[in-house]
HTML snippet that shows the backbone in 3Dmol.js (N, CA, C, O; Angstrom):
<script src="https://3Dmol.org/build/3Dmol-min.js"></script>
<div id="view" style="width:600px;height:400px;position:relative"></div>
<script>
const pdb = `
ATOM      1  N   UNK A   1      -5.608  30.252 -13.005  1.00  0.00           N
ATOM      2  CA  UNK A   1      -5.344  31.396 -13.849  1.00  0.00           C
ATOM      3  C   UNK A   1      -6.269  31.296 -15.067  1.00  0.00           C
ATOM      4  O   UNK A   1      -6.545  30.276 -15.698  1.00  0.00           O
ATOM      5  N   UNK A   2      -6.719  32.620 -15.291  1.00  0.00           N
ATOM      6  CA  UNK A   2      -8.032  32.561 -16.605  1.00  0.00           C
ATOM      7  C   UNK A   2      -6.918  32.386 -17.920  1.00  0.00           C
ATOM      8  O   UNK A   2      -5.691  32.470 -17.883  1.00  0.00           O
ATOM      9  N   UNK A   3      -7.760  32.131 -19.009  1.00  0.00           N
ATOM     10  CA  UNK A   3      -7.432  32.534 -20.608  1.00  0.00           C
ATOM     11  C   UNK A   3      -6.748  33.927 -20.150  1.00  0.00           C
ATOM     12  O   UNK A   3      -5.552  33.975 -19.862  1.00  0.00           O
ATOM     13  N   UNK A   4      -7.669  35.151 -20.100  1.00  0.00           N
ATOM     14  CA  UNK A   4      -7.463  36.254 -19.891  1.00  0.00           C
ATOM     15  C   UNK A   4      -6.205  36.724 -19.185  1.00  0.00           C
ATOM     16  O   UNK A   4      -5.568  37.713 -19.547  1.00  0.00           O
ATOM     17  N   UNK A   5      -5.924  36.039 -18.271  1.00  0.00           N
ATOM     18  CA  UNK A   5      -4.968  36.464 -17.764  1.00  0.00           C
ATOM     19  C   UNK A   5      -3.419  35.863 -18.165  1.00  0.00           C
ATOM     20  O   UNK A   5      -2.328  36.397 -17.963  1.00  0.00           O
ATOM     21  N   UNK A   6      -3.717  34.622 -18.773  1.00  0.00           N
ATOM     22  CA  UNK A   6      -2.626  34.030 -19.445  1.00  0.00           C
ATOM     23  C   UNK A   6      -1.759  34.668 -20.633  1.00  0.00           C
ATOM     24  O   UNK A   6      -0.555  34.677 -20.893  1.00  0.00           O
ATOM     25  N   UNK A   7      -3.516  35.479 -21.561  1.00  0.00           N
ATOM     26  CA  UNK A   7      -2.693  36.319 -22.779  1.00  0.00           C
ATOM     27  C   UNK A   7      -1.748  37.759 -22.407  1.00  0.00           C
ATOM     28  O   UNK A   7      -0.959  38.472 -23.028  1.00  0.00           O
ATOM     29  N   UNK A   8      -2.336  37.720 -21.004  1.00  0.00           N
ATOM     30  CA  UNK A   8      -1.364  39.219 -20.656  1.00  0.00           C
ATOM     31  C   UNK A   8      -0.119  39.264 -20.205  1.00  0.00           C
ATOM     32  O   UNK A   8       0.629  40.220 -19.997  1.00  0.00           O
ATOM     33  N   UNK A   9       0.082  37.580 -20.019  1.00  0.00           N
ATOM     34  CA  UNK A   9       1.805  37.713 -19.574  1.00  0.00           C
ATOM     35  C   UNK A   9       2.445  37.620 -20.670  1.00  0.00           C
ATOM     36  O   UNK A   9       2.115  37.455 -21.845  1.00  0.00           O
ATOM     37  N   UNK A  10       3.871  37.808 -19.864  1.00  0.00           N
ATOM     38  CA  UNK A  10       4.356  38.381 -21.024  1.00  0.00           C
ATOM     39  C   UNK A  10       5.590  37.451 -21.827  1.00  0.00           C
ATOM     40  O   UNK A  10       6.061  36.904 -20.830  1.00  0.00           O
ATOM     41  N   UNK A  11       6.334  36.974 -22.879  1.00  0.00           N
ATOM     42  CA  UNK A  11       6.679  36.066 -22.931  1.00  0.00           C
ATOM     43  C   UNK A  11       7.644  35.253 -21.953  1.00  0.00           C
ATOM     44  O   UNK A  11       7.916  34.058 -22.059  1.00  0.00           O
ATOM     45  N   UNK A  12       8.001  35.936 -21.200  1.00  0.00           N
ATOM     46  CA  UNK A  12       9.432  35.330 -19.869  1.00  0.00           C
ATOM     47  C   UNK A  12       8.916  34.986 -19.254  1.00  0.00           C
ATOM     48  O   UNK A  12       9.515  34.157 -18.569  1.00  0.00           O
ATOM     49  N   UNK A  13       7.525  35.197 -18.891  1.00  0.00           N
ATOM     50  CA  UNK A  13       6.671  34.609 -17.590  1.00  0.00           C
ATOM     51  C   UNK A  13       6.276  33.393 -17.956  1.00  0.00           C
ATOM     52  O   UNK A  13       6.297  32.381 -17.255  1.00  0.00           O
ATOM     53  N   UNK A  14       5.831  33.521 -19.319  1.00  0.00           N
ATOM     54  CA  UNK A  14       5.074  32.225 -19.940  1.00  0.00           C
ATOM     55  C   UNK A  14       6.005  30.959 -19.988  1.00  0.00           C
ATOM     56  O   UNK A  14       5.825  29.764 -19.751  1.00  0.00           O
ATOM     57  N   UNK A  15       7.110  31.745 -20.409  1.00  0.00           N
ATOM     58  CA  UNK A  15       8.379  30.493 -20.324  1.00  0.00           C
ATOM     59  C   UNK A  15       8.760  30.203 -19.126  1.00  0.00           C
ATOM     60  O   UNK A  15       8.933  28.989 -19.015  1.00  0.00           O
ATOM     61  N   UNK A  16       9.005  30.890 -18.004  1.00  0.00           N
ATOM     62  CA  UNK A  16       9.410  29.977 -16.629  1.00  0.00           C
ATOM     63  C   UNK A  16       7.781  29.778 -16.512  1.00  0.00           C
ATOM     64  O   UNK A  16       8.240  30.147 -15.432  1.00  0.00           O
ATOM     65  N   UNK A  17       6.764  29.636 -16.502  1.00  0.00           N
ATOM     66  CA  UNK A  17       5.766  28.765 -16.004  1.00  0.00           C
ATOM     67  C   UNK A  17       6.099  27.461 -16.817  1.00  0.00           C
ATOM     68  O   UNK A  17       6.568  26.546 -16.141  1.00  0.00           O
ATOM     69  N   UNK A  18       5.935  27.241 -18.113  1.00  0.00           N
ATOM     70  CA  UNK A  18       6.572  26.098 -18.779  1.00  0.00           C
ATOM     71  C   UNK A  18       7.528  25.639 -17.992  1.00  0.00           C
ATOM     72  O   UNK A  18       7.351  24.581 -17.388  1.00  0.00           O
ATOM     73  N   UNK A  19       8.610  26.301 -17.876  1.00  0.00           N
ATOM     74  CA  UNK A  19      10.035  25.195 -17.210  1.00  0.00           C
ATOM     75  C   UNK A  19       9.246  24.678 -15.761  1.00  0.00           C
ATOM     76  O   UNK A  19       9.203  23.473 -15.511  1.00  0.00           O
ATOM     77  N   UNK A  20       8.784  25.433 -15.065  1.00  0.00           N
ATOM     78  CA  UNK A  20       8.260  24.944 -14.027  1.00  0.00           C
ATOM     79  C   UNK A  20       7.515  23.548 -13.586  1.00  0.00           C
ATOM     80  O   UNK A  20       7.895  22.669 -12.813  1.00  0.00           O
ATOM     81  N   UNK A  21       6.061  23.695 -14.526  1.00  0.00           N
ATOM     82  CA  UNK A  21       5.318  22.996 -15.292  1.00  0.00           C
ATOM     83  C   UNK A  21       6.317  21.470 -15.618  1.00  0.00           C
ATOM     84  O   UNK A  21       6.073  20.354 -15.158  1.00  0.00           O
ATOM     85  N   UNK A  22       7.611  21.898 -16.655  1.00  0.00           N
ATOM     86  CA  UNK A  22       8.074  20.947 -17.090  1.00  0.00           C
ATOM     87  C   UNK A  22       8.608  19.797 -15.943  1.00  0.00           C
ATOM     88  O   UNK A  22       8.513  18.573 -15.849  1.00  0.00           O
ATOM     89  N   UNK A  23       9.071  20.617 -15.328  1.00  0.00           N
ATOM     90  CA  UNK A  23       9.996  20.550 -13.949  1.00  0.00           C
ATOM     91  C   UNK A  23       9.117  19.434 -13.018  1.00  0.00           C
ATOM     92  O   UNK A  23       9.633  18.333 -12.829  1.00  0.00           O
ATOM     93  N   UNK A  24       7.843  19.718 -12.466  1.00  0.00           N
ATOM     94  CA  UNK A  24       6.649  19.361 -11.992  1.00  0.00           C
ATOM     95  C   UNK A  24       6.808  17.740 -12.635  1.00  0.00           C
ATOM     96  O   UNK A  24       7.244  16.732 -12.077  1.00  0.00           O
ATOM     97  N   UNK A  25       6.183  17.961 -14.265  1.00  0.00           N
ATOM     98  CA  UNK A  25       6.026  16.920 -14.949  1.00  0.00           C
ATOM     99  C   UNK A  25       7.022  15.623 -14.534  1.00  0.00           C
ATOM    100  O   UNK A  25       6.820  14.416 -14.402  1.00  0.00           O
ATOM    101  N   UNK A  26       7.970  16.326 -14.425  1.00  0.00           N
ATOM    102  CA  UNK A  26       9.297  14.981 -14.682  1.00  0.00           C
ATOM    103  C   UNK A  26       9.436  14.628 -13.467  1.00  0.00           C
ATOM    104  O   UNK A  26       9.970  13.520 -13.421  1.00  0.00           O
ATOM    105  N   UNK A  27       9.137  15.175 -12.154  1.00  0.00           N
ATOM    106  CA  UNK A  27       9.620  14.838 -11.249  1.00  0.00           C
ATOM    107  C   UNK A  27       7.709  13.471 -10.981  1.00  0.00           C
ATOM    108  O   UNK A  27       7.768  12.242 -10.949  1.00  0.00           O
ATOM    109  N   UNK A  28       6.831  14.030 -10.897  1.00  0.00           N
ATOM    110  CA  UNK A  28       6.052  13.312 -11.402  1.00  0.00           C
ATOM    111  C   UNK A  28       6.153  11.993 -12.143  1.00  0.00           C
ATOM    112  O   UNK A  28       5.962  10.953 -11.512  1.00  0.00           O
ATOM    113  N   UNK A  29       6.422  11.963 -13.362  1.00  0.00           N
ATOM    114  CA  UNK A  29       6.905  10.300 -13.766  1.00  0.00           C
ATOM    115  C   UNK A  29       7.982   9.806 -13.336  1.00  0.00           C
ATOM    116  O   UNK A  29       8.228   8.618 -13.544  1.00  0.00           O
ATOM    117  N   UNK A  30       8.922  10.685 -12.588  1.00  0.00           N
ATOM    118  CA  UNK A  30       9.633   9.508 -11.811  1.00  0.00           C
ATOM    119  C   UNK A  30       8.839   9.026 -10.767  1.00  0.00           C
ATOM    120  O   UNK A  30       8.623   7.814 -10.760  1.00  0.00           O
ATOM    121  N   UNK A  31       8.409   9.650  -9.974  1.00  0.00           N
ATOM    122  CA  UNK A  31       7.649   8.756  -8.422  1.00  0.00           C
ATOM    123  C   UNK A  31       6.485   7.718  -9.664  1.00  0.00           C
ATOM    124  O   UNK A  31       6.418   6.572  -9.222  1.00  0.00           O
ATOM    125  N   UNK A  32       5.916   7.819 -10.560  1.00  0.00           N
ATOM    126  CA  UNK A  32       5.150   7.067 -10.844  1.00  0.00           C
ATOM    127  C   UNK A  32       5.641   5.814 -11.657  1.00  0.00           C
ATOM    128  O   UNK A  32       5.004   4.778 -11.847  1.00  0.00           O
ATOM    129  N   UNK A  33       7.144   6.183 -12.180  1.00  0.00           N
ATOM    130  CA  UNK A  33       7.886   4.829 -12.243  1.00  0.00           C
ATOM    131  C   UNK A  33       8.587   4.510 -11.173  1.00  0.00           C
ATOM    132  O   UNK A  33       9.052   3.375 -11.276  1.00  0.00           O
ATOM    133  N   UNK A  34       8.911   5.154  -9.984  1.00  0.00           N
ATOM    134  CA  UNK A  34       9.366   3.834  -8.938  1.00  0.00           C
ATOM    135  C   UNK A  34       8.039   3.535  -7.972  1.00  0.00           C
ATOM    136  O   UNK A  34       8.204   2.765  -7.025  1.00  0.00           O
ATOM    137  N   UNK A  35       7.182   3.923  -8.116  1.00  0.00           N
ATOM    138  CA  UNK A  35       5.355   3.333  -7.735  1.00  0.00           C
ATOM    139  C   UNK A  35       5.533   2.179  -8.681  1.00  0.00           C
ATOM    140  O   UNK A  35       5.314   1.102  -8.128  1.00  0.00           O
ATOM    141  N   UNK A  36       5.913   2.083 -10.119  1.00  0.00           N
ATOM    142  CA  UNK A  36       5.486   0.976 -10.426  1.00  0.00           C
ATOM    143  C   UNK A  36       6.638   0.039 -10.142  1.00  0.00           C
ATOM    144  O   UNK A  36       6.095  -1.049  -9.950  1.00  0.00           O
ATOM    145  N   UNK A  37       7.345  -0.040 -10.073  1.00  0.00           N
ATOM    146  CA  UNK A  37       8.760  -0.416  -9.549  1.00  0.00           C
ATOM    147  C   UNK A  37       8.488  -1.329  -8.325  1.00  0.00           C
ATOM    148  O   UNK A  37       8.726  -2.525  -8.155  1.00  0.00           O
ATOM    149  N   UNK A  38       7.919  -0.405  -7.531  1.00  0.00           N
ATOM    150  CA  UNK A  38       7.650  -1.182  -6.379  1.00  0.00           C
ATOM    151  C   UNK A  38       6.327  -2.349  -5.938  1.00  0.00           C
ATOM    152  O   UNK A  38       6.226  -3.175  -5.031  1.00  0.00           O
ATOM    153  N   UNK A  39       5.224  -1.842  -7.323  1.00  0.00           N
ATOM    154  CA  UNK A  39       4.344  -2.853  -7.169  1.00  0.00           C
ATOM    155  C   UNK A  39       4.839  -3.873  -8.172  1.00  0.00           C
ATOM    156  O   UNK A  39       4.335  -4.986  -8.323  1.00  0.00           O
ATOM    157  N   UNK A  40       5.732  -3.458  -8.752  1.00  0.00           N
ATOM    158  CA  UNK A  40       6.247  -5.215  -9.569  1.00  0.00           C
ATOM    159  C   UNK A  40       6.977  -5.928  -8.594  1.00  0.00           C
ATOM    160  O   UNK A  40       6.747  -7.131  -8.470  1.00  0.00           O
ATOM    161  N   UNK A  41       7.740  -5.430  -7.951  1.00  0.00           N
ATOM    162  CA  UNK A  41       8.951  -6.137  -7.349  1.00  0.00           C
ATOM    163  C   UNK A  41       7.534  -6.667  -5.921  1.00  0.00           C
ATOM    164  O   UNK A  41       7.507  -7.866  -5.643  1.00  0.00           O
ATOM    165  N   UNK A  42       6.940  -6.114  -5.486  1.00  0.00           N
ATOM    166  CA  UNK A  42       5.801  -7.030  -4.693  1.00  0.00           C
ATOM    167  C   UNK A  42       4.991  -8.090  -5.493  1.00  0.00           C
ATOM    168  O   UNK A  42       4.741  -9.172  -4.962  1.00  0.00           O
ATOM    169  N   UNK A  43       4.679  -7.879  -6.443  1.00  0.00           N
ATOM    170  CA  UNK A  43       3.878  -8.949  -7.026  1.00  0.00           C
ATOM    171  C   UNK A  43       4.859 -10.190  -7.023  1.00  0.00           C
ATOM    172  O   UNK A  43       4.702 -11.247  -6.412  1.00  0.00           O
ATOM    173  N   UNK A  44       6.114  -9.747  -8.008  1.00  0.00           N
ATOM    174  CA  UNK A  44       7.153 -11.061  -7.800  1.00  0.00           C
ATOM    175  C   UNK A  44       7.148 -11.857  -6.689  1.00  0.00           C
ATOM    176  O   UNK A  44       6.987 -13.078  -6.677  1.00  0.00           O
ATOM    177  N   UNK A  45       7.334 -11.107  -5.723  1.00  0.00           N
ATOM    178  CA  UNK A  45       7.293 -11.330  -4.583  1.00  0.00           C
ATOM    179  C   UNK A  45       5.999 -11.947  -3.758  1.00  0.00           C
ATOM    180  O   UNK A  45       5.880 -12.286  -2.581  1.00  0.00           O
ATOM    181  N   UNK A  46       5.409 -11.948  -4.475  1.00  0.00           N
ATOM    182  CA  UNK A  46       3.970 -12.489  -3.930  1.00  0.00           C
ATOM    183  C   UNK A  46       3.881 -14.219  -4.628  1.00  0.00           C
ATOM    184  O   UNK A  46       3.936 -15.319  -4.078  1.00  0.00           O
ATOM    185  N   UNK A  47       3.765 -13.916  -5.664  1.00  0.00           N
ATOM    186  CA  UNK A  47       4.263 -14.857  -6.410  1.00  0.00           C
ATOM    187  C   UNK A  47       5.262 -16.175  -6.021  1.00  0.00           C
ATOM    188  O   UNK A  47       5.111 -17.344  -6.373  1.00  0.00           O
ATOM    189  N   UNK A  48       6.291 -15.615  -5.210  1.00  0.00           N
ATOM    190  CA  UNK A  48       7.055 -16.851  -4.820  1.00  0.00           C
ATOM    191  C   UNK A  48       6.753 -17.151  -3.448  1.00  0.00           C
ATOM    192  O   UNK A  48       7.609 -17.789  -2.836  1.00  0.00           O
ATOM    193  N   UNK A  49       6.189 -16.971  -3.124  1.00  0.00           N
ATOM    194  CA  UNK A  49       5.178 -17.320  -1.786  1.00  0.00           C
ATOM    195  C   UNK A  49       3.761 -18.444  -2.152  1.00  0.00           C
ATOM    196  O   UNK A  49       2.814 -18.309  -2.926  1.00  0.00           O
ATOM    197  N   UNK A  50       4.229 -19.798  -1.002  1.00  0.00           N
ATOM    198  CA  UNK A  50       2.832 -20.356  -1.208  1.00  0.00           C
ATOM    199  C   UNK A  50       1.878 -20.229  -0.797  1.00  0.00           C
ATOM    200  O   UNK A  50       1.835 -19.213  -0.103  1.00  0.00           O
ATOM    201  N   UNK A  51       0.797 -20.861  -0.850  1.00  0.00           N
ATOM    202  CA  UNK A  51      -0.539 -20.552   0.042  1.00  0.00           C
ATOM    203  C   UNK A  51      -0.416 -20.867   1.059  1.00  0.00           C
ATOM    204  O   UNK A  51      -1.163 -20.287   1.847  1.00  0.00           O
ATOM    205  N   UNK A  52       0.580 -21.961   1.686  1.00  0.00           N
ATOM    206  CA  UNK A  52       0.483 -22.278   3.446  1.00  0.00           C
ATOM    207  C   UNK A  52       1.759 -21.154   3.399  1.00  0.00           C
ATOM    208  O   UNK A  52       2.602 -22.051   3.359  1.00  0.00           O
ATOM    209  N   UNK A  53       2.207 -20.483   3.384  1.00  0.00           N
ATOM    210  CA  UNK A  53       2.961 -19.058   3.716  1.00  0.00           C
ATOM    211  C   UNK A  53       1.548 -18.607   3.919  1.00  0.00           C
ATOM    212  O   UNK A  53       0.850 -18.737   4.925  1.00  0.00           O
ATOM    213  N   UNK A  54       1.166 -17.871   2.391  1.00  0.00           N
ATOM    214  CA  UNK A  54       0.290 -16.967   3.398  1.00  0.00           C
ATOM    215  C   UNK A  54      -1.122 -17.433   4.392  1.00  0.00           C
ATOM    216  O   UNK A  54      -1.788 -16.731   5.153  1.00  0.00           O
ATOM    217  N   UNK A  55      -1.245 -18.731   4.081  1.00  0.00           N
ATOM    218  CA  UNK A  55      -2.113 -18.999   5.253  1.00  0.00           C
ATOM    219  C   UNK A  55      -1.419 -18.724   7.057  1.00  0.00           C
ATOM    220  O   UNK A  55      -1.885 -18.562   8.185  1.00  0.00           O
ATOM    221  N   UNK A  56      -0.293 -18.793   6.511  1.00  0.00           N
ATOM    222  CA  UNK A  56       0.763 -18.744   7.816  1.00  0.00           C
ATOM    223  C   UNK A  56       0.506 -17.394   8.111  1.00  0.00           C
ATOM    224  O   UNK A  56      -0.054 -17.088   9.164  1.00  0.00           O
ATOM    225  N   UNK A  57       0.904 -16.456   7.182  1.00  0.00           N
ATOM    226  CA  UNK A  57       0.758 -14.996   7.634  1.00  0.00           C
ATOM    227  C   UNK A  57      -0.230 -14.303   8.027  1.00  0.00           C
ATOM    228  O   UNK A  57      -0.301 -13.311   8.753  1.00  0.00           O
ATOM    229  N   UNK A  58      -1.241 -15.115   7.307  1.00  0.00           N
ATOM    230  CA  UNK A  58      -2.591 -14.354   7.379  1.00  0.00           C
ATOM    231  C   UNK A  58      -3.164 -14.283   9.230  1.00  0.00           C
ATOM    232  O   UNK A  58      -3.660 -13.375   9.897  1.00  0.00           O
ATOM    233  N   UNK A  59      -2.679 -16.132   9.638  1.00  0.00           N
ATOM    234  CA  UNK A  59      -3.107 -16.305  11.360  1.00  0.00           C
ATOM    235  C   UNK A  59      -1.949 -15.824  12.260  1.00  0.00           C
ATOM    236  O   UNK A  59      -1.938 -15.849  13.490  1.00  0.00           O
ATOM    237  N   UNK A  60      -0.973 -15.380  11.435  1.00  0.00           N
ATOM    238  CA  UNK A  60       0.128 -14.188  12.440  1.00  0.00           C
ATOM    239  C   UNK A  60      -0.805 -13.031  12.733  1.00  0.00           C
ATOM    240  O   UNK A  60      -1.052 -12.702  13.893  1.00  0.00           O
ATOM    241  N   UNK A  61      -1.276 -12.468  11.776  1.00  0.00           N
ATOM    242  CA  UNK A  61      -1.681 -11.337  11.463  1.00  0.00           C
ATOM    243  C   UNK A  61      -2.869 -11.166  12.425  1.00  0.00           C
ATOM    244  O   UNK A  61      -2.850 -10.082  13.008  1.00  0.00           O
ATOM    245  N   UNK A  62      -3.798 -11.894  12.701  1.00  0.00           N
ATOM    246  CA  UNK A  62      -5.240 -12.351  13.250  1.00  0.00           C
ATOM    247  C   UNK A  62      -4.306 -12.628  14.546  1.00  0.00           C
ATOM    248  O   UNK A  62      -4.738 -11.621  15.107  1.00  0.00           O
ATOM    249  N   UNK A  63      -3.442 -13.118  15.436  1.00  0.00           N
ATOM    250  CA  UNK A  63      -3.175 -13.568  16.258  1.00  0.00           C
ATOM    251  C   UNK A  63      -2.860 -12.118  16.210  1.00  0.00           C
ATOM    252  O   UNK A  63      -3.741 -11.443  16.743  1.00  0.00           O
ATOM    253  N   UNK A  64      -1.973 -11.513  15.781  1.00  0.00           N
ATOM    254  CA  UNK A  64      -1.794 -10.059  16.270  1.00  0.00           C
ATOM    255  C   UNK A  64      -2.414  -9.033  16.447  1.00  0.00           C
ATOM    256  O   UNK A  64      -1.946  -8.099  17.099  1.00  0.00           O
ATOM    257  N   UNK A  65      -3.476  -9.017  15.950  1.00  0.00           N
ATOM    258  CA  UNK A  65      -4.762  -8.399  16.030  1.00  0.00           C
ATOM    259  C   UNK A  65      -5.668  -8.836  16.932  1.00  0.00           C
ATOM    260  O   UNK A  65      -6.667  -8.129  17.057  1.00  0.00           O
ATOM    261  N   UNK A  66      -5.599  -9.701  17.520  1.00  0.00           N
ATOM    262  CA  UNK A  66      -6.235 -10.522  18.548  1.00  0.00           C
ATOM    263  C   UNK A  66      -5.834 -11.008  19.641  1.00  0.00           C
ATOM    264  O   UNK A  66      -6.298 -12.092  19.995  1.00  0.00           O
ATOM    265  N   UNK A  67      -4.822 -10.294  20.490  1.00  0.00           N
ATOM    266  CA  UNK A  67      -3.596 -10.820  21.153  1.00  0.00           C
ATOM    267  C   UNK A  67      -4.971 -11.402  22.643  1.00  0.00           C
ATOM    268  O   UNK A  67      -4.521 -11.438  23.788  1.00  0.00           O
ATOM    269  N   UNK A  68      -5.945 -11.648  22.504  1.00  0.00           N
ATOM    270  CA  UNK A  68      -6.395 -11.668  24.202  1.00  0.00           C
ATOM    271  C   UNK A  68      -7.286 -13.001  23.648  1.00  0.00           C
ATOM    272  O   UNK A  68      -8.026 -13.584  24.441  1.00  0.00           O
ATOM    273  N   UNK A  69      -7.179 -13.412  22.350  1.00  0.00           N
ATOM    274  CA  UNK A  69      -8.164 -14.747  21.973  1.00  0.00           C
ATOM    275  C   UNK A  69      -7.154 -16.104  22.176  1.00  0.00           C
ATOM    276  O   UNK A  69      -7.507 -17.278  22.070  1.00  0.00           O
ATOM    277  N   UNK A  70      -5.440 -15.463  22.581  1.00  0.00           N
ATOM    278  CA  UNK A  70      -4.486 -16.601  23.355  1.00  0.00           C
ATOM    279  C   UNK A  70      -5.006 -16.660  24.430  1.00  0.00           C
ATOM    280  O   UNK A  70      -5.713 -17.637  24.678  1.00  0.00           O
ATOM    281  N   UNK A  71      -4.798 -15.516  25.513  1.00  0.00           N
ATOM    282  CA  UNK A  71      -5.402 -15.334  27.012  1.00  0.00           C
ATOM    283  C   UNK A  71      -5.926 -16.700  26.793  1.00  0.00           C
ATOM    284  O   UNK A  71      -5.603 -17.883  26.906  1.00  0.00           O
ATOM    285  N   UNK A  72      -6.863 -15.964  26.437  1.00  0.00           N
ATOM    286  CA  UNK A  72      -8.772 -16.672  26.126  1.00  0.00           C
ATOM    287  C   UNK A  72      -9.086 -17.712  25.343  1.00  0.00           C
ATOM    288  O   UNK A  72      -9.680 -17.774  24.266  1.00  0.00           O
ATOM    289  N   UNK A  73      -8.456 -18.762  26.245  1.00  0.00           N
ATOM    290  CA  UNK A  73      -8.933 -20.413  25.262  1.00  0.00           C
ATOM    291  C   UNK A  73      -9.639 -21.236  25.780  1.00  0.00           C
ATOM    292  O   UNK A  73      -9.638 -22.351  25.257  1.00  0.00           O
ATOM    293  N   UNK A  74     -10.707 -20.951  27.280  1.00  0.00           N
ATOM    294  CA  UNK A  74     -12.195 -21.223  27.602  1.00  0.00           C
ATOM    295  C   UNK A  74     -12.961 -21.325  26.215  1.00  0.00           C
ATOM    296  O   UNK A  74     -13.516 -22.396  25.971  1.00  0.00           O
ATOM    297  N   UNK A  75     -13.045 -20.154  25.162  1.00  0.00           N
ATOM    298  CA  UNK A  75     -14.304 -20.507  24.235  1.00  0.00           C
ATOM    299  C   UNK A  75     -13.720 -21.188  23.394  1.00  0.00           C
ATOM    300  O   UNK A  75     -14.570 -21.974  22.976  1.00  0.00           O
ATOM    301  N   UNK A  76     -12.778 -21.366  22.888  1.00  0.00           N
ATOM    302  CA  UNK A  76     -11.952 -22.044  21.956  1.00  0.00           C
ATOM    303  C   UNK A  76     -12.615 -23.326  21.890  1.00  0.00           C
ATOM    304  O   UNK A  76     -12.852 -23.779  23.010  1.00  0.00           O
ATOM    305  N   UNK A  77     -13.015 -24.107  20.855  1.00  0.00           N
ATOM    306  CA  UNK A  77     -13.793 -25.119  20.023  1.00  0.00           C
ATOM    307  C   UNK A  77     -12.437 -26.272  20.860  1.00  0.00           C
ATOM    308  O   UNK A  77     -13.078 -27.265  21.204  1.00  0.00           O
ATOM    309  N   UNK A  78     -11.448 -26.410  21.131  1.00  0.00           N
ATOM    310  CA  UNK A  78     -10.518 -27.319  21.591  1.00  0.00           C
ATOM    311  C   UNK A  78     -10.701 -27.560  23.245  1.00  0.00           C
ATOM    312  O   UNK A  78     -10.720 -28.590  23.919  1.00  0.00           O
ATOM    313  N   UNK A  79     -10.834 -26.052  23.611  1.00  0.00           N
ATOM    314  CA  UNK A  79     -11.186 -26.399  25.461  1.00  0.00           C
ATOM    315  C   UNK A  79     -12.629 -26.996  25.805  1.00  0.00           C
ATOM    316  O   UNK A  79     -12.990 -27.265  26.951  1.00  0.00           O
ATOM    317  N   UNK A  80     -13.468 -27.181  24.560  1.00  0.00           N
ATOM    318  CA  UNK A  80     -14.906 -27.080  24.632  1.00  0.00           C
ATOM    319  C   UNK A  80     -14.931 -28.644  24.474  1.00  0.00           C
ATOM    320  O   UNK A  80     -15.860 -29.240  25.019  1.00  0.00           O
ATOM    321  N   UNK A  81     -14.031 -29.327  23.806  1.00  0.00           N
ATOM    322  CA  UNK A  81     -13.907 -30.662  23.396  1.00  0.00           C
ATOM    323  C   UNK A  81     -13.266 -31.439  24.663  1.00  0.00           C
ATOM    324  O   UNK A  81     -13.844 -32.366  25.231  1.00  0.00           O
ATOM    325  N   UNK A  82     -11.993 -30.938  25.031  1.00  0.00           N
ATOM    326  CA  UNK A  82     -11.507 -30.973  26.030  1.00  0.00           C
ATOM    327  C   UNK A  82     -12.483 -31.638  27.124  1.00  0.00           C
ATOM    328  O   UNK A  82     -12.413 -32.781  27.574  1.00  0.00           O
ATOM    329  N   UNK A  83     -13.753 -30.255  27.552  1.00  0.00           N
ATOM    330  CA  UNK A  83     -14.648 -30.730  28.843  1.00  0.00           C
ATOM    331  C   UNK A  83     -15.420 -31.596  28.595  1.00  0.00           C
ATOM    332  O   UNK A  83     -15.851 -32.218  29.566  1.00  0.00           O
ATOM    333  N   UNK A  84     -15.882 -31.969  27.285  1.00  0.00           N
ATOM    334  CA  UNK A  84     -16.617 -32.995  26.938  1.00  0.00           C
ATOM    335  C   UNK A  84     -15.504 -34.614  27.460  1.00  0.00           C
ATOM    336  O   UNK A  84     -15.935 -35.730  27.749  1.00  0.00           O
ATOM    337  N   UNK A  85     -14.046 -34.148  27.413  1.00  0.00           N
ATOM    338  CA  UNK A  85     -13.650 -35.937  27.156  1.00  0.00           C
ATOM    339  C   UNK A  85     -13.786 -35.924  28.842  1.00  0.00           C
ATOM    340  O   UNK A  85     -14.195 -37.047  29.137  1.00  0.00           O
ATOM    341  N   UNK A  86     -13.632 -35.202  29.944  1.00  0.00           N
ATOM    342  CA  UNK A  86     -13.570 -35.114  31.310  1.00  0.00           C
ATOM    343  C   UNK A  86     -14.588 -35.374  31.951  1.00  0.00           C
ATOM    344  O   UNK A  86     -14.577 -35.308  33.180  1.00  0.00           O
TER     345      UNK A  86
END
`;
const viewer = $3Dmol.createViewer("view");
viewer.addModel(pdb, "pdb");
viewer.setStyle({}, {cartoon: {color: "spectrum"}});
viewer.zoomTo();
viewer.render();
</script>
C-alpha cells in the first residue's frame, strides 16, 4: 500500500489495520520466544552430553546412513588384516 493511499483511508480503517498489525506482532514474539525456548533447552541439553555420547551418535548416524557398509565388510581395514593373518 502507497503513502497515497494510506492518507485516504479513513480513520476506522487505519485503526483495524493497527489492531491487525498489532495482532500479527504479538503472535510473532511469541513463536520467537518459544524458538528461543527451544534452542536453550537443546543447548542444555547438549551440554550434558559427553563427547563419547556424541561420538556414539555421530557412528549411529553414519551406520544409518550407510546401512550396506555392514553388508559390506570385504573392504573394511579389519577383513583386510584378517587375510593378511591367513
Amino acid at each position: 500500500m502507497t503513502d497515497k493511499e494510506l492518507r485516504r483511508l479513513k480513520r476506522a480503517e487505519l485503526l483495524e489495520i493497527l489492531f491487525y498489525l498489532q495482532k500479527e506482532n504479538d503472535n510473532l514474539k511469541q513463536q520467537n520466544q518459544e524458538l528461543q525456548q527451544r534452542i536453550e533447552n537443546i543447548t542444555l541439553n547438549k551440554q550434558s552430553l559427553s563427547d563419547d555420547d556424541f561420538k556414539r551418535i555421530a557412528q549411529i548416524v553414519r551406520d544409518a546412513l550407510n546401512p550396506a557398509d555392514e553388508n559390506n565388510t570385504e573392504d573394511s581395514p579389519e577383513s583386510h588384516e584378517q587375510e593378511r593373518s591367513d
